[in-house]
Backbone bond lengths (Angstrom), bond angles and torsions (degrees), N, CA, C in turn:
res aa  C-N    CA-C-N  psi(-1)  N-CA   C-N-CA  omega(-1)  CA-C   N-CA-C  phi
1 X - - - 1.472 - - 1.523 110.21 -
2 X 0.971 122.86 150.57 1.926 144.19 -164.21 1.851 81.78 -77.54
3 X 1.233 112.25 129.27 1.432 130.04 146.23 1.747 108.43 -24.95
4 X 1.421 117.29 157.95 1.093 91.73 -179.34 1.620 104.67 -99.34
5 X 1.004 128.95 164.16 1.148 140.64 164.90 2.082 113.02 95.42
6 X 1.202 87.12 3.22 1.652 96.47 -174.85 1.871 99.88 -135.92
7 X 1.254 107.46 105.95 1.594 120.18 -166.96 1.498 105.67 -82.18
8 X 1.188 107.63 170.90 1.815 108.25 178.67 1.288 108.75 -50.87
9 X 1.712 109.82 -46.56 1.055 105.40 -150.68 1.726 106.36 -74.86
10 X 1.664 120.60 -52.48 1.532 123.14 161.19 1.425 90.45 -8.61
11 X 1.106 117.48 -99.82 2.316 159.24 -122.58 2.113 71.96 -61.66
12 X 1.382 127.85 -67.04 1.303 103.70 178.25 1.070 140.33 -77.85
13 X 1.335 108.69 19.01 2.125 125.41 -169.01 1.628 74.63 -97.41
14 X 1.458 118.61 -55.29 1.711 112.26 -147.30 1.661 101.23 -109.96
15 X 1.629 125.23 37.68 1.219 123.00 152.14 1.480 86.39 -97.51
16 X 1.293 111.00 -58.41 1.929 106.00 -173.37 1.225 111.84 -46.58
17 X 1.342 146.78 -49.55 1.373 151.53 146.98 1.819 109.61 -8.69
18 X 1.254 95.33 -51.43 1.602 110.87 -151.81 2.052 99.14 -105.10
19 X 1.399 106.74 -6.20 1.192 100.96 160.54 1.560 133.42 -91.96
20 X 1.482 101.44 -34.81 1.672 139.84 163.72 1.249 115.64 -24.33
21 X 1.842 93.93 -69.25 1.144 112.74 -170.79 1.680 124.28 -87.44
22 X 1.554 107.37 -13.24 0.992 114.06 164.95 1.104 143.07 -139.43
23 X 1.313 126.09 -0.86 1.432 167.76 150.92 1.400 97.23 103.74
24 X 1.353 129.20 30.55 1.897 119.02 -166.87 1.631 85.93 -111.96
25 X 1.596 96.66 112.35 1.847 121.73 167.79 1.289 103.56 -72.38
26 X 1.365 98.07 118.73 1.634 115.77 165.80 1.886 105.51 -97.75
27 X 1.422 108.69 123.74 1.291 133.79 -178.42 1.873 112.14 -44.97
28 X 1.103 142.87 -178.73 2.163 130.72 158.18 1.486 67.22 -88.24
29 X 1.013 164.83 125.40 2.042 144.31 65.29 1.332 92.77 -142.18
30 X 1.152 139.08 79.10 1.604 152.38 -175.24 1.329 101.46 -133.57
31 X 1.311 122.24 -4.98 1.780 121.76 -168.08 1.550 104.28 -48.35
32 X 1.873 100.35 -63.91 1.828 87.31 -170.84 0.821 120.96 -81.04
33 X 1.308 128.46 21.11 1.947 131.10 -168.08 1.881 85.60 -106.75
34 X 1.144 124.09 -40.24 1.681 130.56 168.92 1.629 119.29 -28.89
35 X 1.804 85.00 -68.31 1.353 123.19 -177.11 1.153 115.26 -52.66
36 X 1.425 113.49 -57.43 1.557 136.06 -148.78 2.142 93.22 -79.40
37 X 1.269 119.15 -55.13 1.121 134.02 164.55 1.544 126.67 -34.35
38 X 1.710 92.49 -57.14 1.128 102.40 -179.55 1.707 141.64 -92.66
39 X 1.387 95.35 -17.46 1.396 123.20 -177.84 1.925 117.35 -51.45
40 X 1.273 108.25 -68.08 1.369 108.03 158.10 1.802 120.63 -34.40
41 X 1.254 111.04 -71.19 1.613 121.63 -179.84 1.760 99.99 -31.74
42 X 1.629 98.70 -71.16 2.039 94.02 177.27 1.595 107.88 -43.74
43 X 1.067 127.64 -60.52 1.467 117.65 -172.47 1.649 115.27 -40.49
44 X 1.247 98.43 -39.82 1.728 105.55 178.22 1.388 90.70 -66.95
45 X 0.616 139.27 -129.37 1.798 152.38 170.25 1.526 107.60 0.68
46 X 1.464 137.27 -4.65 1.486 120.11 150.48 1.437 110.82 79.10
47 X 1.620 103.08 32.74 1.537 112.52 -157.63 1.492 81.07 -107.10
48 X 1.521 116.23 124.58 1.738 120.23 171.23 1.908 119.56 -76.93
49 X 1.442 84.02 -29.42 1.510 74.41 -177.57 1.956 103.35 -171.54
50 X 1.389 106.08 142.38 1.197 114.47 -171.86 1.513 141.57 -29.09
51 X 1.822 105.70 -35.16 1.186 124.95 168.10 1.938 114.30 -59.85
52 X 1.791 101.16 -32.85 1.355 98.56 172.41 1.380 123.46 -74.71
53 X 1.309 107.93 -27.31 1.207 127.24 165.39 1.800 121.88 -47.84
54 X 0.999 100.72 -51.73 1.844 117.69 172.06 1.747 102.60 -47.97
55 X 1.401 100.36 -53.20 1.722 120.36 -176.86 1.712 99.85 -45.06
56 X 1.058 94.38 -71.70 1.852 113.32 -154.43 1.670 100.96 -73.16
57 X 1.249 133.96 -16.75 1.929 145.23 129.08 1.336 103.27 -19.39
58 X 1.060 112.53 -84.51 1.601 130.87 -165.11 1.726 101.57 -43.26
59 X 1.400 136.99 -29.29 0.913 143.94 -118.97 1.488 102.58 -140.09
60 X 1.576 106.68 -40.45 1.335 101.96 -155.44 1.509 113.86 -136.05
61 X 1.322 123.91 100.19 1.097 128.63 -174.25 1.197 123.45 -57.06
62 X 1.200 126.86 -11.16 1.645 131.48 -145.91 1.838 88.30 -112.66
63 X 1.571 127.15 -45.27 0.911 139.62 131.00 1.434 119.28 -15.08
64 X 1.166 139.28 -81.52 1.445 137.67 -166.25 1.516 92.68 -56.55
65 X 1.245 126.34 -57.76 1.404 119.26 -170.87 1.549 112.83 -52.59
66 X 1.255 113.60 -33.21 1.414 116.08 -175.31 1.843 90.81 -70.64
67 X 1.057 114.20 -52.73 1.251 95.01 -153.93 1.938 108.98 -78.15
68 X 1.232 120.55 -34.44 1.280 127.60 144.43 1.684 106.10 4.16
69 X 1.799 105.25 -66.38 1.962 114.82 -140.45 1.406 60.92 -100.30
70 X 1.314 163.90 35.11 1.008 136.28 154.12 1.590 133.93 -113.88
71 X 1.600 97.56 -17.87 1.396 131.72 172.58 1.340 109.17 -106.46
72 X 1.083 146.80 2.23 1.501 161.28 -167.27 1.152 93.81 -123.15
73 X 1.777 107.17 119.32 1.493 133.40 -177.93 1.855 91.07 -81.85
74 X 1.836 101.21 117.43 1.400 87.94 173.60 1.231 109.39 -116.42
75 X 1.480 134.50 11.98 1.559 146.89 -160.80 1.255 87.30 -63.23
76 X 1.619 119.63 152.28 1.202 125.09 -176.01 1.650 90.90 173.02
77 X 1.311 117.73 159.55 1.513 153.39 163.74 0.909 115.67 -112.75
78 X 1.616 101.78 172.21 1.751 119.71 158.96 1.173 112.40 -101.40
79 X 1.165 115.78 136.01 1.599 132.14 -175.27 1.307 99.74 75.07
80 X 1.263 149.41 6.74 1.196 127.56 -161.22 1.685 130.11 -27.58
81 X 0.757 140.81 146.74 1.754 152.73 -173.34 1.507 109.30 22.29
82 X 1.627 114.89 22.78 1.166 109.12 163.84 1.400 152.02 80.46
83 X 2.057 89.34 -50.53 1.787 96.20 -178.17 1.491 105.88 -81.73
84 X 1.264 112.26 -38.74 1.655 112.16 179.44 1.360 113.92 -57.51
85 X 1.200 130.07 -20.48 1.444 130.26 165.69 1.550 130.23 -99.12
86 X 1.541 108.00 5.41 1.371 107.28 164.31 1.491 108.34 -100.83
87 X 1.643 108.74 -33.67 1.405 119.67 -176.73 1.677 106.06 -55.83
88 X 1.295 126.06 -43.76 1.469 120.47 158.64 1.323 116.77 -54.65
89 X 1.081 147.01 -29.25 1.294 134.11 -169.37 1.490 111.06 -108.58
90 X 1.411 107.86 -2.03 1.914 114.17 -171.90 1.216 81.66 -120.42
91 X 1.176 158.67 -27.74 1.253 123.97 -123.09 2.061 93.56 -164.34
92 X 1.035 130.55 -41.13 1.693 130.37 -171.47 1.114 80.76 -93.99
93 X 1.336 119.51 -84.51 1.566 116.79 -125.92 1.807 100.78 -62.32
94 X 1.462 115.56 -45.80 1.812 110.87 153.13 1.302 105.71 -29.60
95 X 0.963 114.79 -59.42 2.152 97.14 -159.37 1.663 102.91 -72.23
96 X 1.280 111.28 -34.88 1.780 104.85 168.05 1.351 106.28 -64.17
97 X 0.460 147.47 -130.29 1.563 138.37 171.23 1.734 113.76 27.78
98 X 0.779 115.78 -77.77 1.897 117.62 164.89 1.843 89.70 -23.08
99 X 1.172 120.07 -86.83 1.555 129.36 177.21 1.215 114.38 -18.51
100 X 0.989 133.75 -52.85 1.781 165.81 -81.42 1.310 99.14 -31.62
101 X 1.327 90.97 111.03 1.588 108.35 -176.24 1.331 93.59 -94.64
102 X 1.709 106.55 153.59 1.649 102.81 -179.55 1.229 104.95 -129.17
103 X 1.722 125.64 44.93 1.172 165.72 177.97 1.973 135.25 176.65
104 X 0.817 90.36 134.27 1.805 87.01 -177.34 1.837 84.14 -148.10
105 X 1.471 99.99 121.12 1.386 114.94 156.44 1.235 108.15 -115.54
106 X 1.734 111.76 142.84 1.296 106.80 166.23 2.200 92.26 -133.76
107 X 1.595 78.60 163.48 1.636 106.00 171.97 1.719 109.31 -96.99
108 X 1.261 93.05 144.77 1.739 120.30 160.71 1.127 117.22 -132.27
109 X 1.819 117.29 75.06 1.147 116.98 163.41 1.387 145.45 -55.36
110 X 1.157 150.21 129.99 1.680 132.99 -154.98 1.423 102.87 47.88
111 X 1.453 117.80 59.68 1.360 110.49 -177.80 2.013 105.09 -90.58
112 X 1.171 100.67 -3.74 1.588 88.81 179.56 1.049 113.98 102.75
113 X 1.537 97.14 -153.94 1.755 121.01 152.44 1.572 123.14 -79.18
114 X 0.868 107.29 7.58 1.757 124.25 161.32 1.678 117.24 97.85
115 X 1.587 112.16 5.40 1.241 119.23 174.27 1.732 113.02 -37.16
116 X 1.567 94.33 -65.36 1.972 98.52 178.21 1.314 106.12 -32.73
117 X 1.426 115.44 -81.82 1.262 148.06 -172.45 2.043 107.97 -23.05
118 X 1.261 111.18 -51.90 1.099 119.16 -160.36 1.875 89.27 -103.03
119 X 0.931 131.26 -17.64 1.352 137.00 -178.27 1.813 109.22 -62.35
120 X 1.951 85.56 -48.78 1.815 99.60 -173.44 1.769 99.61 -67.28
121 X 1.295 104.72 -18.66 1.903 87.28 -152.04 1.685 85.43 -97.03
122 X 1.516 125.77 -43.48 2.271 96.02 165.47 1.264 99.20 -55.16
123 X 1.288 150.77 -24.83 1.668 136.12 175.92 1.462 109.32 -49.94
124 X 1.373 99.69 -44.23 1.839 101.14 -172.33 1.572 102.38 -77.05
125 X 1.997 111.99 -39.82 1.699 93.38 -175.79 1.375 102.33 -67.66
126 X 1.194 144.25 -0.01 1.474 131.92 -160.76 1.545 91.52 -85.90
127 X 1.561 104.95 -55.61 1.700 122.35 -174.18 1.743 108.99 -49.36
128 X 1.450 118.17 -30.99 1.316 121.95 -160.81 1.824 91.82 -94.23
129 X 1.064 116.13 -54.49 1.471 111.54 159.58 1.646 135.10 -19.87
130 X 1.552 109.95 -61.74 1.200 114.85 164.09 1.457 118.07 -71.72
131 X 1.564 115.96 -45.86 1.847 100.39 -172.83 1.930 85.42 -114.42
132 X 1.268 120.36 99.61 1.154 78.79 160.17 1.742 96.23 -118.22
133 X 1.763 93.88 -166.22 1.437 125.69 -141.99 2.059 113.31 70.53
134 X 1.186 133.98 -43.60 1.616 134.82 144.88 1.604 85.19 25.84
135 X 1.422 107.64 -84.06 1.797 111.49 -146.32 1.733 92.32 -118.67
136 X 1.267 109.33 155.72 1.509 109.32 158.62 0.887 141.41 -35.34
137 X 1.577 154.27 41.64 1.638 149.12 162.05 2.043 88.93 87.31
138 X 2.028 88.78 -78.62 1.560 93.11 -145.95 1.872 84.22 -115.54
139 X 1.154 116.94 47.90 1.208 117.16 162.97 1.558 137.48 -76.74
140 X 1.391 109.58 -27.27 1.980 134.72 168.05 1.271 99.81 -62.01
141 X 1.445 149.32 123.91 1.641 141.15 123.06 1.130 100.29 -88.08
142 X 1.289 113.22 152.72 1.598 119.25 157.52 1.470 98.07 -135.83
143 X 1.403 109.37 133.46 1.694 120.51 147.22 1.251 119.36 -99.07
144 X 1.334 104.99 153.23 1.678 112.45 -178.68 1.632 84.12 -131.39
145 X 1.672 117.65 141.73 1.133 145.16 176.35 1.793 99.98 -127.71
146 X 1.696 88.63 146.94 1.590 94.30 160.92 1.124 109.43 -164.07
147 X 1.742 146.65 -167.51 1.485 124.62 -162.73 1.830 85.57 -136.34
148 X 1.295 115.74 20.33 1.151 128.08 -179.37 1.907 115.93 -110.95
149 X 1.322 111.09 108.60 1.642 99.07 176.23 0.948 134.83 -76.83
150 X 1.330 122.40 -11.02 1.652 161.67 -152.33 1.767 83.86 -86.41
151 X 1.467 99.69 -75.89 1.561 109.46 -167.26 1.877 104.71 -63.21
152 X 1.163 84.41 -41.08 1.813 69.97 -176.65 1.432 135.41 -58.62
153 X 1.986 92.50 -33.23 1.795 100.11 172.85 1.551 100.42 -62.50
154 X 0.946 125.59 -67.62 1.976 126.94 167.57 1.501 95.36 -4.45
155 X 1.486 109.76 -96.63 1.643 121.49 -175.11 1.156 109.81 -24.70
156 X 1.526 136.55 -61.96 1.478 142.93 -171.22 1.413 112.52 -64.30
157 X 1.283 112.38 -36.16 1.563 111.51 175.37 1.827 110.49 -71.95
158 X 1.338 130.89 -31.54 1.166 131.27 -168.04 1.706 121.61 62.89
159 X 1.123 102.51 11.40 1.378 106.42 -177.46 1.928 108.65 -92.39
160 X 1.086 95.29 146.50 1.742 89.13 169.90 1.779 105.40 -170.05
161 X 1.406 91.91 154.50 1.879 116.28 -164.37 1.317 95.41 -111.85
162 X 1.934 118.36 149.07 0.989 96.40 133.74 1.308 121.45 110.06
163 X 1.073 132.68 -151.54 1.310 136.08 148.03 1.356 115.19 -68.11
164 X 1.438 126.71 -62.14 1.490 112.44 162.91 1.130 145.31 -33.70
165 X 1.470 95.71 -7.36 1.790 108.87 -177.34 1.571 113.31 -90.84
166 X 1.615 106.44 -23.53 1.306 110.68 -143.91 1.324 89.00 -137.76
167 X 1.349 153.54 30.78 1.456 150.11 173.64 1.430 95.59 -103.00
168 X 1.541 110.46 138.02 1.102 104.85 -174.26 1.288 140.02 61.32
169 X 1.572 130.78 -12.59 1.111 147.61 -142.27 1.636 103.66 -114.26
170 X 1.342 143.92 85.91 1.383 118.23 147.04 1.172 158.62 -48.96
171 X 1.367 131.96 141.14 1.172 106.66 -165.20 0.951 135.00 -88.50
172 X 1.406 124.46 22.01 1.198 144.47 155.48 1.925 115.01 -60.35
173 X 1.770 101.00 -60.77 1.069 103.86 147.79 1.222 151.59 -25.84
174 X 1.522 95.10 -36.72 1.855 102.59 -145.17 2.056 91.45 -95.33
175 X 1.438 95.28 -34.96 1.721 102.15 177.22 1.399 131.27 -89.96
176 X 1.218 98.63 -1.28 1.725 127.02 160.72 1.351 118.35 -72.07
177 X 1.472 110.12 -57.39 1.700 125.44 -162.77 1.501 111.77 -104.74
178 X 1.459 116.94 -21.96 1.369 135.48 -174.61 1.595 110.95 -99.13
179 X 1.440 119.84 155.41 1.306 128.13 142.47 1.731 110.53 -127.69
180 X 1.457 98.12 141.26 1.678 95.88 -177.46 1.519 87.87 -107.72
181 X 1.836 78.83 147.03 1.523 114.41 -161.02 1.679 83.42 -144.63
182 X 1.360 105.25 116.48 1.383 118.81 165.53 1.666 110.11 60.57
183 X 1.182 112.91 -147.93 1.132 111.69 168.18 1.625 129.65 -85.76
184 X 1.339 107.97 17.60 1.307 132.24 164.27 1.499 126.19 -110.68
185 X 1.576 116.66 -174.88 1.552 112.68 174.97 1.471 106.22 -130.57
186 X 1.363 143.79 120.32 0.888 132.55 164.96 1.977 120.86 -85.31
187 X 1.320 101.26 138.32 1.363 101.60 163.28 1.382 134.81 -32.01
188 X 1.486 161.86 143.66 0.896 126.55 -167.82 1.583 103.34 -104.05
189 X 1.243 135.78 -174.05 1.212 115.31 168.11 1.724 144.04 -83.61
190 X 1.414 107.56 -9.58 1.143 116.31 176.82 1.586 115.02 -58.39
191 X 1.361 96.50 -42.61 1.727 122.59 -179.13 1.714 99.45 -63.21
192 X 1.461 114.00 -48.72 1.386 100.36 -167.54 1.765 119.27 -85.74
193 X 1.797 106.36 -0.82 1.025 105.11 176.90 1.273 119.79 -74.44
194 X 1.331 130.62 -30.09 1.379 136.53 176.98 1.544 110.66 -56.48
195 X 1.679 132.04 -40.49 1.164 123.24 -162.96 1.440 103.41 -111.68
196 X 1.341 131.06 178.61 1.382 168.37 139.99 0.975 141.07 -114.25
197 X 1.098 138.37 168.39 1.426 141.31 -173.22 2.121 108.79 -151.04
198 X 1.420 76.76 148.56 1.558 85.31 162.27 1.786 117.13 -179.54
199 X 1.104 100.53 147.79 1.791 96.59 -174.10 1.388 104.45 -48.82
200 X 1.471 103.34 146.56 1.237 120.43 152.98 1.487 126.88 -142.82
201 X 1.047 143.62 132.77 1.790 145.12 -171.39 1.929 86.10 -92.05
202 X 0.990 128.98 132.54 1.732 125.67 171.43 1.442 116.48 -84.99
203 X 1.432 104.82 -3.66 1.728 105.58 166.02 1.301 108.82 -94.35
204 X 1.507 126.45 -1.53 1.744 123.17 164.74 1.612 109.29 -70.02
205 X 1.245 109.51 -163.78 1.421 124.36 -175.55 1.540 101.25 -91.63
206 X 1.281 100.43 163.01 1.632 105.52 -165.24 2.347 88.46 -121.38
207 X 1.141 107.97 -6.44 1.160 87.13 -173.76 1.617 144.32 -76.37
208 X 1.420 91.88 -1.32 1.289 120.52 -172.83 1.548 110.80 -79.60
209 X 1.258 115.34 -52.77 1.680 105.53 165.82 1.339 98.43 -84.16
210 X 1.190 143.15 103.80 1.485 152.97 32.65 2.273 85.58 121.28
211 X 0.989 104.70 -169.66 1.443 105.54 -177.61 1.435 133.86 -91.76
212 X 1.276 115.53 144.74 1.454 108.91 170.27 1.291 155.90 -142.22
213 X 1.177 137.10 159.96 1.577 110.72 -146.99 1.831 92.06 -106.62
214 X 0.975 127.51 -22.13 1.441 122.08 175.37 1.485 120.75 -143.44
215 X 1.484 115.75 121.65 1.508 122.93 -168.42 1.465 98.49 -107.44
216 X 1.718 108.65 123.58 1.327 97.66 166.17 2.086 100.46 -110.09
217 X 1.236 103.47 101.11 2.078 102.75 159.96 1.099 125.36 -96.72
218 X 1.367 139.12 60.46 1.094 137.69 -154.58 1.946 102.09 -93.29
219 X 1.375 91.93 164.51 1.504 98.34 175.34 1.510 130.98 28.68
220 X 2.218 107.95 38.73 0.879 139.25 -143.68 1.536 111.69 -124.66
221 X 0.987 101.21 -53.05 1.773 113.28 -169.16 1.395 109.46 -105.39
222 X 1.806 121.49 2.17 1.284 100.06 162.92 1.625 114.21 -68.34
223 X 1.475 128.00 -12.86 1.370 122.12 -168.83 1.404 104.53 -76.42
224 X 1.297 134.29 -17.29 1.825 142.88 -175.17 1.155 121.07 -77.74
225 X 1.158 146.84 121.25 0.915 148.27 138.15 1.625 108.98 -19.40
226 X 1.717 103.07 140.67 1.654 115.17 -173.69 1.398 102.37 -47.56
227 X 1.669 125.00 -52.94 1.543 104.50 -162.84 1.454 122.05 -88.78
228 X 1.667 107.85 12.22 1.266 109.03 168.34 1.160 124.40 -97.67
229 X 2.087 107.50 -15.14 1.096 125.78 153.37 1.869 105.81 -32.38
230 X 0.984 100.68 -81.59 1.695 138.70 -156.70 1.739 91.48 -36.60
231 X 1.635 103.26 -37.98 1.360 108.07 -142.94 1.406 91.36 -98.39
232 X 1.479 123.85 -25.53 1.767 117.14 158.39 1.211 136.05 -67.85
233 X 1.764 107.29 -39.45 1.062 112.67 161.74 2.249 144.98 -56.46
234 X 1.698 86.69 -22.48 0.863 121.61 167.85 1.627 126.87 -57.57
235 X 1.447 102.85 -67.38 1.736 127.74 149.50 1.234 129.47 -37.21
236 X 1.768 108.24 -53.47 1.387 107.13 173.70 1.853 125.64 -81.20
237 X 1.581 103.29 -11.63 1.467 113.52 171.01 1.734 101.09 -75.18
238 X 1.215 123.64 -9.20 1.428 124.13 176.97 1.582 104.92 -102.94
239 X 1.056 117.77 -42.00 1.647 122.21 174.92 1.838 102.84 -49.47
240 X 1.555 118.26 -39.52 1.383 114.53 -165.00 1.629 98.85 -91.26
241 X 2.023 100.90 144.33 1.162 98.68 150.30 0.987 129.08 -43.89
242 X 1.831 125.46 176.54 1.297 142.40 153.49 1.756 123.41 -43.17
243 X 0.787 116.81 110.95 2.175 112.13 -169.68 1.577 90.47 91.45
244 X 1.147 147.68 60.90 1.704 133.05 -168.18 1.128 95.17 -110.99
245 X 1.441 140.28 163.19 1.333 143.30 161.67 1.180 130.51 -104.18
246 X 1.432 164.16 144.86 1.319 136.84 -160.08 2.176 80.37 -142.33
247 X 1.408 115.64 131.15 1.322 101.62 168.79 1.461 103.60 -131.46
248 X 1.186 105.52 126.99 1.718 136.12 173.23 1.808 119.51 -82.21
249 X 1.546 81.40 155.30 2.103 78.29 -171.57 1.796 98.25 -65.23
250 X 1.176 115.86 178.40 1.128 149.29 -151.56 2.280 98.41 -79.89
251 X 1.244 86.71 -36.67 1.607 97.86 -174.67 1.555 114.87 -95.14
252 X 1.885 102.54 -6.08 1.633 76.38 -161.63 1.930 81.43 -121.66
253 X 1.443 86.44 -175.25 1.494 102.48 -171.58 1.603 120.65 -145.48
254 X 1.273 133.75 144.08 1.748 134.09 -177.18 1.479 95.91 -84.50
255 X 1.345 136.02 9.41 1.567 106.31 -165.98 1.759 91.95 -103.23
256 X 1.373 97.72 153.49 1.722 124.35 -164.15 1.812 98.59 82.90
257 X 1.143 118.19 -7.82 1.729 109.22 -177.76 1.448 126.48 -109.79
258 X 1.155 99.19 -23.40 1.122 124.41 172.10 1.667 140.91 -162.77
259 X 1.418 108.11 142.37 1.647 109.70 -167.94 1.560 99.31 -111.62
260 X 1.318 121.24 3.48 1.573 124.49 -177.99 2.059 96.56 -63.97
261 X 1.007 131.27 -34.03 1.534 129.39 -147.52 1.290 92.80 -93.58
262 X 1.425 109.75 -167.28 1.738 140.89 166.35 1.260 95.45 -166.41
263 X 2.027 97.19 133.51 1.837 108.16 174.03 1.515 100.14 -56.15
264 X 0.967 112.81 153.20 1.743 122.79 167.43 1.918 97.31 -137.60
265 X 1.264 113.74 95.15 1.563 129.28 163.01 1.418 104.77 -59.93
266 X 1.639 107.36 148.57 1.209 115.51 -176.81 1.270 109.47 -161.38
267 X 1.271 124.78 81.06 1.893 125.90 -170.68 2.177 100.88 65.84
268 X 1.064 105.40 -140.18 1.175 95.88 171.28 1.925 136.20 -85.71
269 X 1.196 107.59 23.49 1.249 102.08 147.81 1.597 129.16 -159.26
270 X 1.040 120.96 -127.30 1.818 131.34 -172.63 1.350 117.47 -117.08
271 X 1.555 102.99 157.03 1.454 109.42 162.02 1.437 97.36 -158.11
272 X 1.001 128.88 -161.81 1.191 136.61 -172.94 1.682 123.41 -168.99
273 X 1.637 102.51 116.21 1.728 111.43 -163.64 1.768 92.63 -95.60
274 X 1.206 98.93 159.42 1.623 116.98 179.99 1.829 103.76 -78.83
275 X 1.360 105.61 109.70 1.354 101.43 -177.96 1.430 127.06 -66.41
């Protein structure tokens, strides 16, 4: 049964709304995940009921963004699940180096609030620590993109409270890469010089930030529909150099989407090089 106060007809005006604009497929039993999301936000805004809600969309940009950071799963850690962040430091940034690349950019697509993002670049001081000279000094960029502004001012500031400070985070880590400032920790700057950020929607064009040698989208494209799957995967095998890597969450997979890759095994799991 439909949540109350949000009818079939609303819940399918504003999945299409919410697919359009962002390509993330909402399931027919999404009612209270709608509701539950959205309910607070109307109270701020004095919105009585969902159909007005559809209205004041059409209308209001400042709105879509709110509702965007509001329907957009932004939970995230540091280090999250681990293998993607040892496999860079055991396993890529060595083979760039073997090359001697005198650049290695990588992507953090749907990077969030910038946990990934800032996770990969102590990965690289850790890597530059043990071998350094390997790669150039200031050879690593990383960008982190997201279609959220909310999360990105977060990311750009480097500051974090809280649980955000400390998920995933050791404290070995945390007094290495961090300085605490108040009742928070800020990033320090060496760490934040390597990366950037800037919005991105992943159904726009990818040509504008420029090329790259390693994409991490993880836990990203289960929200797409298959042919938008097809149609990112597609883009970002063109976004990467030649030998490029693209690394995916732990659950999902390119096969039926794409024939651009090759599995590349690595202890217990995957990645995938640009064939």
């Amino acid at each position: 049964m439909p949540a109350k106060g949000l009818t079939s007809e609303d819940y399918n005006a504003f999945r299409t709304f919410l697919e359009n604009v962002s390509g993330i497929v909402l399931g027919d039993n999404k009612h209270y995940l709608v509701t539950s999301r959205l309910t607070r936000l109307m109270k701020e805004q004095n919105i009585e009921s969902f159909s007005v809600l559809m209205q004041h969309i059409k209308r209001d940009g400042k709105l879509r963004h709110r509702i965007m950071d509001a329907m957009t799963t932004n939970e995230t850690s540091w280090f999250r699940d681990s293998y993607p962040f040892d496999i860079l430091k055991e396993q890529l940034l060595p083979e760039f180096a073997k090359k001697q690349a005198r650049q290695v950019r990588i992507w953090s697509a749907a990077s969030s609030s910038g946990q990934e993002a800032y996770s990969l670049s102590m990965i690289v001081s850790e890597y530059f620590q043990k071998r350094p000279g390997s790669l150039p000094a200031n050879a690593v960029q990383i960008l982190g993109t997201d279609i959220s502004p909310t999360v990105l001012e977060q990311a750009r500031s480097g500051f974090y409270e809280g649980v955000a400070a400390s998920r995933g985070l050791s404290e070995e880590r945390k007094r290495r890469f961090f300085n605490q400032t108040g009742a928070g920790w800020q990033v320090k700057d060496d760490i934040r010089a390597r990366v950037s950020f800037r919005e991105l929607n992943l159904m726009q064009g990818y040509a504008a930030l420029g090329k790259f040698d390693i994409i991490y989208c993880r836990n990203v494209l289960i929200y797409f529909s298959a042919d938008l799957k097809r149609d990112i995967l597609t883009r970002m095998a063109r976004t990467l150099n030649p030998g490029g890597f693209l690394v995916l969450g732990g659950s999902e997979s390119i096969s039926s989407y794409s024939e651009e890759f090759e599995l590349v095994r690595w202890r217990n799991g995957v990645i995938y090089k640009l064939a």
